[in-house]
N, C-alpha and C positions, 0 to 999 in steps of 0.2 A: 405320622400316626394320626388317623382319626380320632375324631372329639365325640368323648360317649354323651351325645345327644340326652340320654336317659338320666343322666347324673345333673345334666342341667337343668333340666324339668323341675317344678315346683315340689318339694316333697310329699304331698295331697298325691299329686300325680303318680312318680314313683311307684305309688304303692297301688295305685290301680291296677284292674285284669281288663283290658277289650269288654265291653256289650258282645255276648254271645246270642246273636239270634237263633231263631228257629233254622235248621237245613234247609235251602230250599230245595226244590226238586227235582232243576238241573244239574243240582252238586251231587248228591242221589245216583242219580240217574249214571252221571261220569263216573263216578267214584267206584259202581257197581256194574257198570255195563248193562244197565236198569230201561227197557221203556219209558220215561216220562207217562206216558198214558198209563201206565200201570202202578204208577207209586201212589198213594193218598196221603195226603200232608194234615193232620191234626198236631200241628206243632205251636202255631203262633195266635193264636184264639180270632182267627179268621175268620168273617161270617161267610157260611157254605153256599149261600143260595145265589150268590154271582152278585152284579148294580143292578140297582135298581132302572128298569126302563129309562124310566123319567130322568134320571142323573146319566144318561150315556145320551140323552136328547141334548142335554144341558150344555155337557160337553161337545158335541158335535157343532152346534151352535157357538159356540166358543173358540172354536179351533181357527177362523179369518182372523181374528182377534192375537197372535202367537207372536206377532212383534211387538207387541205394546207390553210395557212392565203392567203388572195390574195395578190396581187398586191398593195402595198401600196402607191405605186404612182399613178396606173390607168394608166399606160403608152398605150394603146389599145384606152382604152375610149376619153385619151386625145388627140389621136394622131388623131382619126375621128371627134373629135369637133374642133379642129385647120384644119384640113384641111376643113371641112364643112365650116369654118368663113373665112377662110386667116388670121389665127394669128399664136402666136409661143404656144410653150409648156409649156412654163415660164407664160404666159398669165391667165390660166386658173387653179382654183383650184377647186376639186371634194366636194362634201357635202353628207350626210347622210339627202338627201333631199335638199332643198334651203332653210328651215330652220337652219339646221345647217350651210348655208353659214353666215346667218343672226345671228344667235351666234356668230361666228368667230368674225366679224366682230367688235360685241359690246366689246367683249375678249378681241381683240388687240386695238381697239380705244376710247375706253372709259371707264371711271372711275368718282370717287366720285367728284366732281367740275365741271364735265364737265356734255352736255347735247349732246341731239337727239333732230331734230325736224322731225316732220312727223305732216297730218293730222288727223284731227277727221275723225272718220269712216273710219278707215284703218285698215291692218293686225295687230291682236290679238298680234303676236309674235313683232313686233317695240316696243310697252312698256316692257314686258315680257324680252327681252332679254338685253333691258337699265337700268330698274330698278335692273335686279339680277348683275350686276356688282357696285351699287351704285352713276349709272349717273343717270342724271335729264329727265325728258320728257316735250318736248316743243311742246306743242298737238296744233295747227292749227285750226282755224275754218274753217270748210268745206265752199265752194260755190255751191251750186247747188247738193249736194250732191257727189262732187269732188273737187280733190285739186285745193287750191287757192295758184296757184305759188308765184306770187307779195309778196302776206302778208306772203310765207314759205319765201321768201327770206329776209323780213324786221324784219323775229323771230331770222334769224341765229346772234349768238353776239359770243365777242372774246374766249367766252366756251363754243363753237358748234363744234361737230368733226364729226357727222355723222346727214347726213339728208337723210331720206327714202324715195321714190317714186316710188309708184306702177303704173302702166298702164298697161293695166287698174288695177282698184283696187278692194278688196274684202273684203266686200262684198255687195259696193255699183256698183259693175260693169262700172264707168266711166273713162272718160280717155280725156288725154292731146293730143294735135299735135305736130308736127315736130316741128314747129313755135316754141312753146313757151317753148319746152323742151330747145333750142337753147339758147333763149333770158334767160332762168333761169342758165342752165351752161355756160353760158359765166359772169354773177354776181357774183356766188359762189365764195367766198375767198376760194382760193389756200388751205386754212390749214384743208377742210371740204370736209370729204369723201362723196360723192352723191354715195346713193345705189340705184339703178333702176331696180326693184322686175318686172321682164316681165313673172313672173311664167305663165302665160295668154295668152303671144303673140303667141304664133301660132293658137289662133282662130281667129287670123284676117286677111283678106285679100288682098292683093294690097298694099295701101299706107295709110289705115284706122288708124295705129298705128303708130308713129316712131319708126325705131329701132334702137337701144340704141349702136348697135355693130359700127354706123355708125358714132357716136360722139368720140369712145375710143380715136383713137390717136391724135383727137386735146385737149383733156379731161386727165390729167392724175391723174384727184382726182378723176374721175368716175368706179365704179364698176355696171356691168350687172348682174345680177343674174336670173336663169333661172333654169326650173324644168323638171324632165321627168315624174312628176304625174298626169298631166292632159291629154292634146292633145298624149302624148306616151302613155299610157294608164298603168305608172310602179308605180304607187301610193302605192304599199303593199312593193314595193324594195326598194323606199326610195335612191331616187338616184338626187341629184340636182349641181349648176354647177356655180362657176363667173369666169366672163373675164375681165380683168381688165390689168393695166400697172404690166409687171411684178414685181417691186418693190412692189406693194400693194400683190398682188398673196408669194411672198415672206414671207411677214408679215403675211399673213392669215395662210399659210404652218408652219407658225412656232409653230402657236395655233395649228390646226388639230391635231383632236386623230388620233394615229395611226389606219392603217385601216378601215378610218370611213365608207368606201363603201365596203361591203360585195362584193364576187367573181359571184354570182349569178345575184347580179345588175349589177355588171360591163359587165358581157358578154350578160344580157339583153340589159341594153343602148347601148350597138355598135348595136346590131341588132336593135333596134326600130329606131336609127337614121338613118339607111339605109332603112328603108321600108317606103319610100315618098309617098306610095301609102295607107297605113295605115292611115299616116296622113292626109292626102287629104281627105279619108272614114270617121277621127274625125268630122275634118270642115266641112264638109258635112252635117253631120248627127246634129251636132252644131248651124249649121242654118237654117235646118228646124226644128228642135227642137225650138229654140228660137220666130219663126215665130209661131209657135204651139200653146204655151205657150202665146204669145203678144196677139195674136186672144184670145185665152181663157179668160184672163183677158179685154180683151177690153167687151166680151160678155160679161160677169160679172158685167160690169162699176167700174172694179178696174183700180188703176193708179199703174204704175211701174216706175222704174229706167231703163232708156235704156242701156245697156252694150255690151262690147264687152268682156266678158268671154264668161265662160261654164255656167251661173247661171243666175237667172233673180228677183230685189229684186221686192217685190209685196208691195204695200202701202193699208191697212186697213181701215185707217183712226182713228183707234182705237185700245185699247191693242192687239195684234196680239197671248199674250198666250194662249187664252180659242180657237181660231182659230189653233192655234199649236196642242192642247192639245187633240182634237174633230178629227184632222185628223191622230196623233199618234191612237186614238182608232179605227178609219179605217184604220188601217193600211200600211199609208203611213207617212214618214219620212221626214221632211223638216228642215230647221234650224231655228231656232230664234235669233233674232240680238239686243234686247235689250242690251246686252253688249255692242253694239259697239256705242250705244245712239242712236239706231232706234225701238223701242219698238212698235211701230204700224205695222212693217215689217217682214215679211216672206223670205228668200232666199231660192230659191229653183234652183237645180243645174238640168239643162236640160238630159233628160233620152232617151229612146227612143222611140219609138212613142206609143207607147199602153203605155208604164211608165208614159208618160205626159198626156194620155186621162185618164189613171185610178187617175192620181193627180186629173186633173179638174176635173171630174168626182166625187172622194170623197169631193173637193172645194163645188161644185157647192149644195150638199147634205148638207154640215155644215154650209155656209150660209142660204140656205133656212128654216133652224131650229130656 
């Protein structure tokens, strides 16, 4: 007789479901008998406009280099994000993505008695990485379809060691101010690490979002976490980043696998953080997409979640799978959010401008059937 594997797993675990990514295109493609050339994938808030030049220089450059382990400190990478913030080197630990910052995190601060608090309709990974260590999840009711600071701070009790906050968040797209980020860390008991997921922020511009880098040093329970898969456009490199007091950066160091950022993401990120002008060309291209996509649904008479990502959620009014399911067979890829308890909703992660007519475009066909 085999051993039910599953029954031996930590009870945290048990009760987990798989990380459901976005479809990709070959699966698509197979699944449908679909041209790959003919699918458009606004599934996984992927920036549209391709790498940047200068990071596919970076990398070609890089490639004699492919037996060597890299740099297992990231000393290059770290040394242009300290100087890009005004922080130290001590400050900042590197991620195989900002997911794995958010691993780290649960690794070194939490275990079976203790909990997380975060909101409803937040990142997939907050339960995922609480529950596989065998801490608790202290889920938040959403307001508005974003976080309700007040009632996060009335959840945290004396076995709370990490509470998560995204702004904006995904994959309802809303987001906090200055204000109240302020009034919520300056509450926080001292013993509770505030993780602040800006994986997002650099689609916003001017003074639309707080940033987070600007509270560290009166904050030293606060960690920033921040990605280069969206607005950098290094989402297949898997390269993400927190800034925090160096004691906390210490403790994450201790967990980190060795080597967790490959040599090829590392000498991309230095390039994509110097090319301002890339970035500029994301947010750009970010908001009139967004603008595109709002028109489109407004013609429609659908209602949406306003956001300050890359993605835009759209409101149905009604089950959103047979809507999912009808645009997958025209061959356009969007995400579904029933997991995250919005099952009337569609996310759809903004493309380029013929990506988001050919979406509406297939929308506007499946509705009218």
């Amino acid at each position: 007789m085999s051993c039910d594997f599953l029954a031996l797993a930590q009870p945290g675990v048990q009760k987990l479901s798989p990380y459901v990514p976005g479809k990709p295109v070959e699966a698509l493609a197979r699944e449908l008998d679909l041209d790959p050339a003919s699918i458009v994938k606004l599934a996984s808030n992927e920036n549209p406009l391709g790498p940047s030049p200068r990071v596919l220089d970076a990398i070609r450059a890089a490639l004699p280099e492919l037996t060597r382990y890299p740099d297992g400190n990231g000393y290059r990478l770290k040394r242009a994000l300290a100087d890009r913030y005004g922080l130290e080197l001590e400050q900042i630990t590197l991620g195989n993505g900002s997911n794995d910052i958010l691993e780290l995190v649960a690794r070194a601060y939490l275990a079976p008695g203790l909990n997380a608090v975060f909101s409803a309709h937040a990142f997939a990974v907050y339960p995922i990485a609480t529950q596989a260590v065998g801490a608790s999840c202290n889920v938040v009711p959403a307001r508005d379809w974003g976080h309700d600071l007040p009632a996060m701070l009335k959840a945290i009790d004396a076995n709370t060691r990490v509470v998560f906050l995204a702004n904006p968040n995904n994959p309802t797209g809303t987001w906090f101010g200055a204000d109240a980020l302020a009034e919520f860390l300056a509450a926080v008991p001292d013993h509770v690490l505030v993780v602040l997921d800006e994986a997002y922020i650099e689609y916003a511009s001017g003074n639309e979002l707080p940033d987070g880098l600007g509270f560290l040093a009166r904050h030293p329970n606060l960690l920033v976490s921040r990605t280069f898969s969206k607005a950098y456009g290094l989402a297949a490199l898997r390269v993400g980043y927190a800034l925090s007091s160096p004691r906390i950066a210490d403790v994450l160091n201790r967990v980190r696998q060795p080597f967790n950022v490959n040599s090829l993401a590392l000498s991309a990120a230095c390039a994509a953080l110097e090319d301002q002008a890339y970035l500029a060309r994301s947010r750009a291209q970010n908001d009139a997409g967004m603008a595109q996509l709002e028109a489109g649904c407004r013609e429609l008479g659908l209602s949406w979640i306003p956001s300050r990502g890359n993605f835009i959620a759209i409101d149905f009014g009604r089950d959103a799978a047979p809507i999912d399911q009808a645009l997958l067979r025209a061959g356009v890829i969007v995400r579904p959010v029933a997991g995250y308890g919005m099952p009337t909703f569609l996310r759809v992660s903004i493309g380029t401008e013929a990506e988001n007519v050919r979406f509406l475009d297939a929308l506007r066909q499946v509705l009218a059937t």
